[in-house]
N, C-alpha and C positions, 0 to 999 in steps of 0.2 A: 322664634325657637324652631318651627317648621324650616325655617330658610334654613338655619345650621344644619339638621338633621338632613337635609336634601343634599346640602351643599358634602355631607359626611361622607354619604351616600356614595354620591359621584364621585371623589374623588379616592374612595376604598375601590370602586369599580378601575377607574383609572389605572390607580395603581397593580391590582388583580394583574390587567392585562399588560400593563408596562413588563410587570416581572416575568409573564410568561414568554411576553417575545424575546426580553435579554435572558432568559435560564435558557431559552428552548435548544436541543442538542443538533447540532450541527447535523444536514440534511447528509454529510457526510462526515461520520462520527469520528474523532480519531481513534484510534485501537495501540495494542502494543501485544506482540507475539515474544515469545522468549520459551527459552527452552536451555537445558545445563546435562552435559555431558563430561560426565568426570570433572577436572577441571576447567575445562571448555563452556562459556555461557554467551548464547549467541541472541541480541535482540534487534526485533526491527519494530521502527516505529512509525506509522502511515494512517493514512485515512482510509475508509471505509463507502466508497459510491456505492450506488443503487441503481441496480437495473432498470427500475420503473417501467418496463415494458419497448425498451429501446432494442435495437440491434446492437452488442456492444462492440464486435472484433468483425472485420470485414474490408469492403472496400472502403475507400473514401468517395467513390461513386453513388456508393448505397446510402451515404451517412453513419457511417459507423461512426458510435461514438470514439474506439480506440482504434484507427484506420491500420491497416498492415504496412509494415513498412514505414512508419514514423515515430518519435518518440514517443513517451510515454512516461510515467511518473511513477507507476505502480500503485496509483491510486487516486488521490483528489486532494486538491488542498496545498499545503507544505510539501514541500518534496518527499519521498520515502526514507528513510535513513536505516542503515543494520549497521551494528558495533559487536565484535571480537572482541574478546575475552583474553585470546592468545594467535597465536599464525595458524592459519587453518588451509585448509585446500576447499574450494571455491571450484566446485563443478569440474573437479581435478584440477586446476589451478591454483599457484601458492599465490595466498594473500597476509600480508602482515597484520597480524593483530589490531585494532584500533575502530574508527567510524569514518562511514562512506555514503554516501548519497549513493541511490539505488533504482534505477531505471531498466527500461526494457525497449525493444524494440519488434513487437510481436510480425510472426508473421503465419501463414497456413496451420506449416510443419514443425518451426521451430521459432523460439523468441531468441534475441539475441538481452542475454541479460550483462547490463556493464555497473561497476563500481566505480565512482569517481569522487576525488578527493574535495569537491567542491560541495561546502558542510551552507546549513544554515538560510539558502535560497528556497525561494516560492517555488513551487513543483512545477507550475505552467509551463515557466520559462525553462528552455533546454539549459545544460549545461555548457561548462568550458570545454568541449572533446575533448582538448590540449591535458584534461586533469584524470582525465578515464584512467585506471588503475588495470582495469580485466574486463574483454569483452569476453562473454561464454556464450557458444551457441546449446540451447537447452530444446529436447523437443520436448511438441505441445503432445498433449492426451484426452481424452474426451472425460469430461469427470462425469461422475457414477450418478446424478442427476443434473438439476439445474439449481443455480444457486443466483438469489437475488443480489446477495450484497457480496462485492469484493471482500477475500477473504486470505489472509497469510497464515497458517499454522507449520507447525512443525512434527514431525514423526523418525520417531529415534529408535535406531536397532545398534549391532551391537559394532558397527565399523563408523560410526556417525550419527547423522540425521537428514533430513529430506525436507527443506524447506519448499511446503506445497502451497504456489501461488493459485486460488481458485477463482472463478466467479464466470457466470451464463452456464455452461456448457464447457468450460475447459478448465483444463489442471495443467501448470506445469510444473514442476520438482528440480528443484536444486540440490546437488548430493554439499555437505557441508563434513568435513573430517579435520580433525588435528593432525598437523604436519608430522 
């Protein structure tokens, strides 16, 4: 009888810790930004990294984790993806209605942020350039503190909204309008 209750035992504890390591939420979470203007409803969907005390934006001499000058996923994980609603303008450029894999190319002053048709891929990996839809050059800004986890929100006035990419020490904003 002892042996059972032992045996019970260990394997309630087993389990405990089995479930916690397959529930446990990803070190980088996925998220979903969205936001609706008039008929216009714009979403993106990415992951969530963590500063954990790294250099994030920089040289690639320094280790930066997001080097200047190189790709970039706009986050961790699965590639980033934003989907339209309707045809909208894109950092003043026209973009057709639909979903786009959603990348950057950071650098000092400005990120170059592009749209590419290429849906469905691991973020790691770069894209097809051949499928880039819109490169935008966006500049960077110093945000109003620091911020540990990559962050996408959105901020709407009355000509659009401002898709504000955050995280360490910078912000940059994307103006987002209907055509």
């Amino acid at each position: 009888m002892m042996k059972k209750i032992i045996i019970g035992v260990v394997l309630a504890i087993v389990a405990y810790f089995a479930y916690g390591v397959l529930t446990t939420r990803s070190h980088s979470p996925l998220d979903t930004a969205e936001t609706s203007i008039g008929d216009l409803s714009v979403k993106v969907v990415y992951c969530q990294p963590y500063k954990k005390g790294r250099l994030i934006f920089g040289d690639e001499a320094d280790e930066a984790l997001v080097p200047y000058g190189k790709y970039w996923r706009l986050g961790a994980n699965e590639a980033t993806e934003i989907t339209f609603s309707k045809d909208i303008n894109f950092a003043g450029n026209p973009v057709a209605a639909g979903s786009y894999r959603m990348y950057a190319v950071p650098n000092v002053d400005s990120w170059e942020v592009s749209l590419n048709s290429q849906l469905g891929e691991f973020g790691y990996f770069e894209p097809d350039y051949s499928l880039d839809v819109l490169k935008a050059n966006v500049p960077v800004q110093s945000a109003a503190g620091e911020l540990e986890q990559f962050t996408i929100q959105f901020a709407n006035d009355s000509i659009g909204t401002q898709m504000n990419m955050m995280w360490d020490k910078t912000l940059v904003s994307v103006s987002i309008a209907e055509q």
